[in-house]
C-alpha positions in Angstrom: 188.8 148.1 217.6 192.5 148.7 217.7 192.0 151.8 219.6 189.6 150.4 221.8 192.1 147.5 222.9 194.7 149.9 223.4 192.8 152.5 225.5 191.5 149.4 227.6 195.1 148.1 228.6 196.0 151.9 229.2 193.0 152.0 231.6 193.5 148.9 233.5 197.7 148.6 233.2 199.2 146.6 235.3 196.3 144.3 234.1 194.8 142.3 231.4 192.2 142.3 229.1 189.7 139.6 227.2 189.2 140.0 223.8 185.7 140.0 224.4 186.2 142.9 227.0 186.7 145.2 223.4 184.6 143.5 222.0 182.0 145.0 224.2 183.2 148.7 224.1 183.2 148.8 220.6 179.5 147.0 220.0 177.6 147.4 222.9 174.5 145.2 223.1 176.0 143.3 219.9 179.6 142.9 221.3 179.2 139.1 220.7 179.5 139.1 216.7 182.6 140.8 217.0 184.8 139.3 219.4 186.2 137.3 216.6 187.1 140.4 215.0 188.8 141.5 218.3 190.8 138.7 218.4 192.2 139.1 214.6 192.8 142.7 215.6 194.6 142.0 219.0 197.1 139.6 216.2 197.9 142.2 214.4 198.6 145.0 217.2 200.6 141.9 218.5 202.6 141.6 215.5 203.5 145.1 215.7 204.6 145.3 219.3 201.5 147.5 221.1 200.0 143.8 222.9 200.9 140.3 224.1 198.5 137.3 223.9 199.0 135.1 226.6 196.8 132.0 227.6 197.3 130.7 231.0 200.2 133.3 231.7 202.5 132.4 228.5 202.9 133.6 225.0 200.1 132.3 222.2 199.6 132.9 218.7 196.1 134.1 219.2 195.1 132.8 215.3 196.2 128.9 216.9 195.5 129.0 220.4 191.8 127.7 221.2 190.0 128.9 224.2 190.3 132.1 226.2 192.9 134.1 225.4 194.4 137.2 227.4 195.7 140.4 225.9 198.4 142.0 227.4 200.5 145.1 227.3 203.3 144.9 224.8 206.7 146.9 224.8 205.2 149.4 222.0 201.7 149.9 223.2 200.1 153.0 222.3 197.7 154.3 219.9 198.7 152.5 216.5 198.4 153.8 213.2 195.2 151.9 211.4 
């Protein structure tokens, strides 16, 4: 899932991306199941530096924030090590 996020921002850089978005490359038809699993994975590439969550354009903790989130590129994006 990690990966996945990561190759998605690389892909669409300057732009953002929903959880749900790898969510969807990583299960396919049954994406839906693991889009919370995409959002605990987009805090901890967060955490490290690789993303950003943002809601409406500003800064979230994405394990608070209800609703939609956004993931972002973050100053250390890349492939991480998990």
């Amino acid at each position: 899932m990690a990966a996945a996020i990561c190759a998605l921002l690389r892909e669409r850089e300057p732009s953002t991306i929903c959880p749900s978005d790898a969510a969807r490359a990583v299960g396919g038809k049954s994406w839906r199941g693991l889009t919370a699993t995409a959002r605990s994975v987009a805090a901890e590439l967060e955490r490290s530096g690789h993303v950003v969550i943002t809601q409406k354009g500003k800064p979230v903790d994405v394990e608070t924030a209800r609703g939609p989130v956004r993931i972002a590129p973050g100053p250390d994006l890349g492939t991480p090590r998990t």
